[in-house]
Short mmCIF file of the C-alpha atoms (twelve columns), coordinates in Angstrom:
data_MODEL
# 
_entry.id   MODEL 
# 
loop_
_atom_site.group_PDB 
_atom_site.id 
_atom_site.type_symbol 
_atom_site.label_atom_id 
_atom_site.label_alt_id 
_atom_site.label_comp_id 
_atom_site.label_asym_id 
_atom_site.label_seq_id 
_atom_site.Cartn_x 
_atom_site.Cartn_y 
_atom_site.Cartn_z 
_atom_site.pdbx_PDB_model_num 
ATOM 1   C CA . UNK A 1   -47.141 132.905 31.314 1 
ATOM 2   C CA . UNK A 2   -50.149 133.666 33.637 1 
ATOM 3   C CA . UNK A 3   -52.341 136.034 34.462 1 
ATOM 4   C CA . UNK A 4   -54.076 137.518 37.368 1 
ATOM 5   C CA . UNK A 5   -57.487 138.849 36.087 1 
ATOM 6   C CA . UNK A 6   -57.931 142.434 36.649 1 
ATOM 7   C CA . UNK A 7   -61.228 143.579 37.888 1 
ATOM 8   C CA . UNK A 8   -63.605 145.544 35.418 1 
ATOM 9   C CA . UNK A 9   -63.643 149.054 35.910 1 
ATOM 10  C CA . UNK A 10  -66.554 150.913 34.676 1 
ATOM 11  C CA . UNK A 11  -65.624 153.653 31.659 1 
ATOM 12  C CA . UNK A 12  -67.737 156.787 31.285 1 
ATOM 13  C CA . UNK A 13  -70.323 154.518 28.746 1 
ATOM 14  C CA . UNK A 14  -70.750 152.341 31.082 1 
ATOM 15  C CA . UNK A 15  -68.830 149.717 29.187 1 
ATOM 16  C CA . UNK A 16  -66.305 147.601 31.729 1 
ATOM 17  C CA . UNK A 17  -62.704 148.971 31.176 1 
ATOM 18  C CA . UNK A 18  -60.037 146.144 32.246 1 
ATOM 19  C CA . UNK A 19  -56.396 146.778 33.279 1 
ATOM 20  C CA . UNK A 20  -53.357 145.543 31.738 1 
ATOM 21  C CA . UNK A 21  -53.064 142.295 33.309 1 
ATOM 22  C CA . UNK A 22  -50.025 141.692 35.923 1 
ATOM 23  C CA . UNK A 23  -47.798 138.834 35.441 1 
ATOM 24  C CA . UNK A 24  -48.231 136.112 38.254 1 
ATOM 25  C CA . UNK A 25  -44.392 135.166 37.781 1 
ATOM 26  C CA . UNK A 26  -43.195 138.702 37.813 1 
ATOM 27  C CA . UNK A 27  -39.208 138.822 38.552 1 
ATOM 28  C CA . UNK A 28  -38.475 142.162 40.843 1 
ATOM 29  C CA . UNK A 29  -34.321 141.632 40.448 1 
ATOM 30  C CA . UNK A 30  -31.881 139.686 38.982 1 
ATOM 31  C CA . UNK A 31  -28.432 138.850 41.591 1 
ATOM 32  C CA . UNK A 32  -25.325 137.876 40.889 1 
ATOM 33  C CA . UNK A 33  -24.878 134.246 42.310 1 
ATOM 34  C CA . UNK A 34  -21.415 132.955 42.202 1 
ATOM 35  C CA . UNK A 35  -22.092 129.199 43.107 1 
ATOM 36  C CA . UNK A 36  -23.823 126.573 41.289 1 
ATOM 37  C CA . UNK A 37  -27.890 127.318 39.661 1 
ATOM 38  C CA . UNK A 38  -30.046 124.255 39.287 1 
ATOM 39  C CA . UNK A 39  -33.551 123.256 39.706 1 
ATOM 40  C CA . UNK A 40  -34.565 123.123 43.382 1 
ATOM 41  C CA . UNK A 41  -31.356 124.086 44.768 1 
ATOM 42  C CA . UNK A 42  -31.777 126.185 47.812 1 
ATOM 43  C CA . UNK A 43  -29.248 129.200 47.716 1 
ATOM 44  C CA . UNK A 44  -28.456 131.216 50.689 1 
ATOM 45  C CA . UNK A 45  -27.657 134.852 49.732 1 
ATOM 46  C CA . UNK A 46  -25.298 137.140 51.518 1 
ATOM 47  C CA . UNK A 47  -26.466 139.301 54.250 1 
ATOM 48  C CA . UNK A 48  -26.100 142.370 52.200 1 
ATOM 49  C CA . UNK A 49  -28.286 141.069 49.072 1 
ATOM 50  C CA . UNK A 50  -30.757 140.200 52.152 1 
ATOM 51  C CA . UNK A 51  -30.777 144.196 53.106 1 
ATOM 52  C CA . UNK A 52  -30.999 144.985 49.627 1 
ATOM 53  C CA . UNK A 53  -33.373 142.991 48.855 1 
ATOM 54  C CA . UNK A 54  -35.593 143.529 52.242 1 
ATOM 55  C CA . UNK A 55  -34.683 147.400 52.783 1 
ATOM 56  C CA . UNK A 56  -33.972 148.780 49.333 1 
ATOM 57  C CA . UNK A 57  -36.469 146.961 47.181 1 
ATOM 58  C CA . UNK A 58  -39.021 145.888 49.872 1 
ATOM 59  C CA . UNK A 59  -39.104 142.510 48.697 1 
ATOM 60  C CA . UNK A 60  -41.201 139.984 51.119 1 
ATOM 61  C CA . UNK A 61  -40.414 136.013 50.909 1 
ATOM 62  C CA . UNK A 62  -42.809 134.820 47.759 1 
ATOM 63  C CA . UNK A 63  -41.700 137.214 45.999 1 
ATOM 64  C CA . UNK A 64  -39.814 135.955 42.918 1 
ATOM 65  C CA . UNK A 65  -36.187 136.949 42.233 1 
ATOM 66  C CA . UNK A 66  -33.373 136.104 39.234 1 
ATOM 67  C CA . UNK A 67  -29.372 135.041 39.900 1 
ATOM 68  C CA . UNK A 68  -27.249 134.220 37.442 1 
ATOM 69  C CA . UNK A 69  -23.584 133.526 36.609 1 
ATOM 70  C CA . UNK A 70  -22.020 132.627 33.153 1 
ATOM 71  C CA . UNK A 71  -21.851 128.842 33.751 1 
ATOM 72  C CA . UNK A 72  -25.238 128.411 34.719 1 
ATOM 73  C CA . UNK A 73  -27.216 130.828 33.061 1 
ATOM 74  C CA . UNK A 74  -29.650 132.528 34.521 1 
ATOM 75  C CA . UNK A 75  -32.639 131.217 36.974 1 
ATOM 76  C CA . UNK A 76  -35.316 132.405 38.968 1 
ATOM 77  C CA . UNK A 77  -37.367 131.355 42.390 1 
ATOM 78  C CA . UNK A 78  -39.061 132.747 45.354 1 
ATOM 79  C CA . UNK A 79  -37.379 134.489 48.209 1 
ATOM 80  C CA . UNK A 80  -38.145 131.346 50.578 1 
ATOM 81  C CA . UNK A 81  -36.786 133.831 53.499 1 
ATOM 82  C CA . UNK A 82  -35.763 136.909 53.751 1 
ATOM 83  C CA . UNK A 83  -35.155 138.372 57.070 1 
ATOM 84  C CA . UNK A 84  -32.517 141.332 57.901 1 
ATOM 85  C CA . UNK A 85  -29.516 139.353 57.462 1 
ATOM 86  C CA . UNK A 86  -30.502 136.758 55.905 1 
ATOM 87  C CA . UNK A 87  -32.022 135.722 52.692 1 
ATOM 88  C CA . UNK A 88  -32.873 132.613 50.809 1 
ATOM 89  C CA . UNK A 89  -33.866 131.587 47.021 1 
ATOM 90  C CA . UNK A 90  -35.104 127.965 45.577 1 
ATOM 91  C CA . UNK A 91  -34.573 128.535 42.058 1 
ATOM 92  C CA . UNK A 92  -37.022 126.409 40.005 1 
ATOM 93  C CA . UNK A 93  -37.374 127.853 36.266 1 
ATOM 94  C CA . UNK A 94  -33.850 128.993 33.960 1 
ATOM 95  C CA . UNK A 95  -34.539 131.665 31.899 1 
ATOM 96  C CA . UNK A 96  -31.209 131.863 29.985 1 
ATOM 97  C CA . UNK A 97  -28.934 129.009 29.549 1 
ATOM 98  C CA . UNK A 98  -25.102 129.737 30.316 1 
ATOM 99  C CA . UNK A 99  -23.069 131.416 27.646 1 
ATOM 100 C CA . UNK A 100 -19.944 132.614 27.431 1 
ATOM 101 C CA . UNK A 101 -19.306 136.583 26.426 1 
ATOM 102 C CA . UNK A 102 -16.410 137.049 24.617 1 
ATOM 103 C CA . UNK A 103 -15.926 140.793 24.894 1 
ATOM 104 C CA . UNK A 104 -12.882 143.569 24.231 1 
ATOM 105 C CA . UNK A 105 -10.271 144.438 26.920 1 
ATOM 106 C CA . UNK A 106 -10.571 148.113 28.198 1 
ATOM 107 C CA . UNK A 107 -6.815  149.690 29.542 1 
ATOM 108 C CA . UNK A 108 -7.850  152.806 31.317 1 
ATOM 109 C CA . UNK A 109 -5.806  155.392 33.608 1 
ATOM 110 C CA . UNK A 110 -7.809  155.860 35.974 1 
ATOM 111 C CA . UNK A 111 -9.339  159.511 36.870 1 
ATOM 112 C CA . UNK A 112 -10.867 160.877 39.911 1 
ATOM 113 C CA . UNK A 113 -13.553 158.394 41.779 1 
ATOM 114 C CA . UNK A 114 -16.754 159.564 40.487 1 
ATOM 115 C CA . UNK A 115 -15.567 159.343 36.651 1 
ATOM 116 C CA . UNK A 116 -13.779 156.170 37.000 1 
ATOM 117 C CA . UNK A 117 -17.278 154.886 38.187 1 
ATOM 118 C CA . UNK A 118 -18.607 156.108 35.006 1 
ATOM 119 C CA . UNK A 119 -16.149 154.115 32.914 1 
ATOM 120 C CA . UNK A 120 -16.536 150.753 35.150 1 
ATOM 121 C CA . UNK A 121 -20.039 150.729 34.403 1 
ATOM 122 C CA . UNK A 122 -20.335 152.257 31.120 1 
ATOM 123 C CA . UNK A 123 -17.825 149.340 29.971 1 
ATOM 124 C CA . UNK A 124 -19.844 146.300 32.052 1 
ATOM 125 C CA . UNK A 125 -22.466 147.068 29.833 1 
ATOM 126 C CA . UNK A 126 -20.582 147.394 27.158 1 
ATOM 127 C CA . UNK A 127 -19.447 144.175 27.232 1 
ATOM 128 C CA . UNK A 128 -15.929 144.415 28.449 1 
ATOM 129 C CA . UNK A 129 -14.073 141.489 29.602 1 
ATOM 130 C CA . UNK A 130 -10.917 143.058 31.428 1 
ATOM 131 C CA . UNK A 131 -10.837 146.164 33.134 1 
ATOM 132 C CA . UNK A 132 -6.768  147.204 33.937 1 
ATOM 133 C CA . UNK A 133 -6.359  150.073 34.921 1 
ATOM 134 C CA . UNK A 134 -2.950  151.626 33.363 1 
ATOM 135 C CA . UNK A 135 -0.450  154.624 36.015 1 
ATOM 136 C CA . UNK A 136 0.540   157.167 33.413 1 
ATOM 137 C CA . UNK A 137 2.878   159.874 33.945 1 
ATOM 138 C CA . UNK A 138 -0.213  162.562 34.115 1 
ATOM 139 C CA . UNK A 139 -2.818  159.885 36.041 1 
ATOM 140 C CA . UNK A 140 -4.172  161.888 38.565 1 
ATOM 141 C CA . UNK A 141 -7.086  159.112 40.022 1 
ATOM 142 C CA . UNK A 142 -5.227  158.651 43.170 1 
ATOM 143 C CA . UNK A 143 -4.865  155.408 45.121 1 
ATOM 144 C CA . UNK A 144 -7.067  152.441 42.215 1 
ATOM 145 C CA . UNK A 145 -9.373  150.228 44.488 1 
ATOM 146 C CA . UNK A 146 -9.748  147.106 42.965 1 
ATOM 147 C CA . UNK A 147 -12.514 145.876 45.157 1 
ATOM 148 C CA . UNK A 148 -14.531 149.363 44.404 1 
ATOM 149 C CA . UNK A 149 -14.468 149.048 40.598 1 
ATOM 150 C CA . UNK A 150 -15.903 145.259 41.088 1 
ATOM 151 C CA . UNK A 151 -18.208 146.177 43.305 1 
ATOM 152 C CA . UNK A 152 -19.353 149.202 40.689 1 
ATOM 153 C CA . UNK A 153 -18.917 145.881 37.777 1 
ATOM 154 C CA . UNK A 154 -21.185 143.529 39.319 1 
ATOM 155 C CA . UNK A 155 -23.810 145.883 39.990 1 
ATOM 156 C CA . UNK A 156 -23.622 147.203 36.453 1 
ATOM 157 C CA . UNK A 157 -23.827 143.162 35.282 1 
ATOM 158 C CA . UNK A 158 -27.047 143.089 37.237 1 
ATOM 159 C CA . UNK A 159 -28.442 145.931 35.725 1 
ATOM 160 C CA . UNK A 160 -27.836 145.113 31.474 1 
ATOM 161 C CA . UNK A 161 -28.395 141.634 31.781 1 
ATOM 162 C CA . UNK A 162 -24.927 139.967 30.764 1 
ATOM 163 C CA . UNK A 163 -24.559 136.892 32.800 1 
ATOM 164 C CA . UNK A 164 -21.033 137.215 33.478 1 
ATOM 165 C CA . UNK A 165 -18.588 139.711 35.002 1 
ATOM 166 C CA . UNK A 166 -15.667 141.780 33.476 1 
ATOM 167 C CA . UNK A 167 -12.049 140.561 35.226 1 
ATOM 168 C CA . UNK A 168 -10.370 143.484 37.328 1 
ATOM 169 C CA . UNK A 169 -7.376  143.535 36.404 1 
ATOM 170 C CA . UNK A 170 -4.650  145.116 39.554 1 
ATOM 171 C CA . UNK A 171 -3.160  148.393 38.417 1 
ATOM 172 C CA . UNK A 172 0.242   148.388 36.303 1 
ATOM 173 C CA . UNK A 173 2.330   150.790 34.534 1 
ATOM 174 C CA . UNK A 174 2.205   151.373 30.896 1 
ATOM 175 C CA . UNK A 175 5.791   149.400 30.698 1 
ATOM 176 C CA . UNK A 176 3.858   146.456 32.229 1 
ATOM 177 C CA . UNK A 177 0.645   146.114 30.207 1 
ATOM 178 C CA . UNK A 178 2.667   146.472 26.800 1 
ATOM 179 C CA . UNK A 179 5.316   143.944 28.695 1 
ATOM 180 C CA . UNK A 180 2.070   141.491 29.913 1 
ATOM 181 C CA . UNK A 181 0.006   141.944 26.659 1 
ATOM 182 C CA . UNK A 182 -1.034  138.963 24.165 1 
ATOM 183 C CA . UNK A 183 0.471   139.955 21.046 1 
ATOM 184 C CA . UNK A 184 -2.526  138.258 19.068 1 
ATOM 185 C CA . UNK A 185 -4.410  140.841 20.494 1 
ATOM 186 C CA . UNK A 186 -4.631  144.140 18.781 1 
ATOM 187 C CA . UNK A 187 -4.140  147.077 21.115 1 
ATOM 188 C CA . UNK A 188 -6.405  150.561 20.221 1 
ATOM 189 C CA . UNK A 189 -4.281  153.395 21.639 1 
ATOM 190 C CA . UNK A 190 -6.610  156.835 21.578 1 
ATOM 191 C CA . UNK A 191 -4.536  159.462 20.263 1 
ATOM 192 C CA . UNK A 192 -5.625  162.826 20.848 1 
ATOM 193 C CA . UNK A 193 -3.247  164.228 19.227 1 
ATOM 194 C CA . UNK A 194 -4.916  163.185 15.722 1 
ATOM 195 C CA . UNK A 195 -2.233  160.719 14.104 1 
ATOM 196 C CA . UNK A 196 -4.141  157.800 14.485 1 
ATOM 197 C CA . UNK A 197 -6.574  156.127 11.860 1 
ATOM 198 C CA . UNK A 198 -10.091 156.380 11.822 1 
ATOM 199 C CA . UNK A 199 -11.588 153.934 14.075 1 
ATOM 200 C CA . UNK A 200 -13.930 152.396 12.032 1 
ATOM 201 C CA . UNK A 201 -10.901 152.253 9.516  1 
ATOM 202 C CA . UNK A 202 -9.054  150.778 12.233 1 
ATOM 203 C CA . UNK A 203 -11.751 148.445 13.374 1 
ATOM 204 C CA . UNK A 204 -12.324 147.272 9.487  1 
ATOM 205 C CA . UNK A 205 -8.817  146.624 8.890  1 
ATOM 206 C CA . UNK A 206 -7.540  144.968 11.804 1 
ATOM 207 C CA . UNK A 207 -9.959  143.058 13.622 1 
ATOM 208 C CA . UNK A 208 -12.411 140.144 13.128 1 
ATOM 209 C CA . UNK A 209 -14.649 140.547 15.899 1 
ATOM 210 C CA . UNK A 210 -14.656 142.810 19.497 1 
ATOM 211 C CA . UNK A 211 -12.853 139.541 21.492 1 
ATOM 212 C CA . UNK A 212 -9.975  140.115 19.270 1 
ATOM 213 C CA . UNK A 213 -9.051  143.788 20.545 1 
ATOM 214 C CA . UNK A 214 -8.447  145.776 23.269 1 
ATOM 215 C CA . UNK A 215 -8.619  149.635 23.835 1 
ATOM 216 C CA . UNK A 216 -6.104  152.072 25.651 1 
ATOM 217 C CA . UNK A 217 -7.237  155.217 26.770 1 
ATOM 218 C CA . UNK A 218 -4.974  157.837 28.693 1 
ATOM 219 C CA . UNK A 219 -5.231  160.238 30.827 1 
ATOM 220 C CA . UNK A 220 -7.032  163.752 31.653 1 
ATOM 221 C CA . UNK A 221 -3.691  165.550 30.276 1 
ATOM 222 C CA . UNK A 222 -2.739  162.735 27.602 1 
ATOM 223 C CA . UNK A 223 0.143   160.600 27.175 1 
ATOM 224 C CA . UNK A 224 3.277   162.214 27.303 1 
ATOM 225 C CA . UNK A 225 5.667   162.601 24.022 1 
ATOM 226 C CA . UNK A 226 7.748   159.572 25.446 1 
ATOM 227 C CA . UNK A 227 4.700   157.764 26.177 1 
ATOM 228 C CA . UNK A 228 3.624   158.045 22.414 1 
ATOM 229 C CA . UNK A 229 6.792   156.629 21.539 1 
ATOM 230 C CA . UNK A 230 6.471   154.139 23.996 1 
ATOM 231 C CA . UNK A 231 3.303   152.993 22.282 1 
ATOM 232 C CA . UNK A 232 4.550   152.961 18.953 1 
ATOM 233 C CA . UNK A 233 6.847   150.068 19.733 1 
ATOM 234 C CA . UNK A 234 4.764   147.231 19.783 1 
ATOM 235 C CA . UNK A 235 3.424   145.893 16.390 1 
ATOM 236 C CA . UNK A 236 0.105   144.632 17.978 1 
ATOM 237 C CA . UNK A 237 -0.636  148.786 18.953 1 
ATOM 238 C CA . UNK A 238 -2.705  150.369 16.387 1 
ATOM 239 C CA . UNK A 239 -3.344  154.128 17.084 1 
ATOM 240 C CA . UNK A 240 -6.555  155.426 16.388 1 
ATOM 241 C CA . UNK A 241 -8.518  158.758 16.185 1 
ATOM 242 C CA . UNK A 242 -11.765 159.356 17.559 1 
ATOM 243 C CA . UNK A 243 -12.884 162.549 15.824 1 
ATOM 244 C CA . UNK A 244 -12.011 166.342 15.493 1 
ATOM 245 C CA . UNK A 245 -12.904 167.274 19.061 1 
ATOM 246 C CA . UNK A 246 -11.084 166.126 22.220 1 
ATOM 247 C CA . UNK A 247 -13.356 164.069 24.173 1 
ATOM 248 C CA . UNK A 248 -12.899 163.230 28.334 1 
ATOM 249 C CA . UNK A 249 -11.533 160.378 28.937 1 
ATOM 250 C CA . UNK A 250 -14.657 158.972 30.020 1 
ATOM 251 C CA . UNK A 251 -16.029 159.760 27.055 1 
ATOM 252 C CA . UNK A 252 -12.917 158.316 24.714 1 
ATOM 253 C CA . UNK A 253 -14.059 154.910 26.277 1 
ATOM 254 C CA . UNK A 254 -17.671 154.868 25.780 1 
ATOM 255 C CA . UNK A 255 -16.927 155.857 22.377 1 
ATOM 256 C CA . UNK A 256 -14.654 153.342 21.518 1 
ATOM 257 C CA . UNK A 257 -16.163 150.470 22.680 1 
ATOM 258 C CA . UNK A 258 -19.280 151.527 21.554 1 
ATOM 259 C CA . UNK A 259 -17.879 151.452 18.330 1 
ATOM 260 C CA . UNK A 260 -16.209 148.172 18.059 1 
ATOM 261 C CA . UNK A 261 -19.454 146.617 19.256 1 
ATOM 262 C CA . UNK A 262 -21.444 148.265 16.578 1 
ATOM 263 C CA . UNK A 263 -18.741 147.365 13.495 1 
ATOM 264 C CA . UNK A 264 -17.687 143.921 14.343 1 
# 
């Protein structure tokens, strides 16, 4: 690493006081870059990482940025240009090596916009791998944007450092994900009304690591008696309680998957 030397200031004794030094090579953002990192390779960005970058940030060209993707890994380079539109990186040094991140599924109904955002990004960095959004009889989220909740995943990615990106799964009934879902993988279903087991008894007994699983968590009002019954069906569903109080549905997630990171 190098240093810029930071002039001596002079403290009250007269002694020179110096600065924490600055790193020369300092990175200002890491992007998401879909398309293949290498040394020298000279990427072109899209027009709106070029107003983020110039606008938002305040970036000028020499000024060192990070992409990454999960094949790749992650590399940096200076912002060769960067004008309004238009934007563009020569990588040169990788900082992380590609990797893939195995990670839980998250089944969700969605809720209204600002809370689904919370889940979408509480889950990216979380280390989700699927985000489907389930229609239950009490879903009250409205119309399910896929594009939004990718949008809200990539720039969560960016943010906590994975390399890759959580799928986005289009929205489906609760008949279709138990219809579409690998019976290999065990299914969480948050149960509010307290029949489930423990989680951490739940996560102990049943699973080997977090890529094993996936979660399910309902509505605002809950899932409907039918619903429940529904659920019960499938031998891959494991029902599961998540405390004495009942949390929002936001919360249920972060919760859960916090959990299954922490005991597997």
């Amino acid at each position: 690493m190098h240093f810029i030397p930071a002039a001596p200031l002079l403290g009250g004794s007269g002694d020179p006081l110096y600065c924490w030094p600055m790193t020369f090579n300092s990175i200002r953002t890491r992007l998401y870059h879909p398309g293949p990192l290498q040394a020298g390779a000279e990427i072109s960005l899209s027009a709106d990482q070029a107003h983020f970058l110039g606008n938002v940030l305040r970036l000028h060209a020499g000024d060192r940025i990070a992409l990454f993707n999960a094949d790749d890994g992650e590399w940096s380079g200076p912002l060769a240009v960067l004008k309004k539109r238009n934007a563009e990186v020569v990588v040169d040094d990788q900082r992380r090596p590609g990797a893939p991140e195995p990670g839980p599924w998250l089944a969700f109904a969605p809720l209204k916009k600002a809370r689904t955002q919370i889940i979408v990004e509480k889950a990216t960095e979380l280390g989700v791998a699927r985000l489907l959004p389930v229609i239950t009889a009490n879903t009250i989220g409205g119309r399910v944007n896929e594009q939004r909740m990718a949008a809200q995943a990539l720039e969560a990615a960016e943010q906590c450092e994975r390399l890759s990106l959580p799928e986005v799964a289009a929205p489906q009934t609760l008949a279709q994900l138990l219809a579409g879902w690998p019976s290999a993988r065990r299914l969480l279903v948050a149960d509010e009304t307290g029949g489930g087991m423990a989680i951490a008894d739940a996560i102990s007994s049943t699973l080997k690591n977090s890529a094993d699983c996936g979660i399910l968590i309902g509505p605002e009002g809950g899932f409907r008696a039918d619903e429940l019954e529904l659920l019960k069906v499938p031998e891959f569903c494991t029902f599961i309680d998540l405390g004495p109080r009942i949390l929002r549905a936001e919360t249920a997630a972060i919760v859960a998957l916090a959990c299954i990171g922490a005991l597997t």
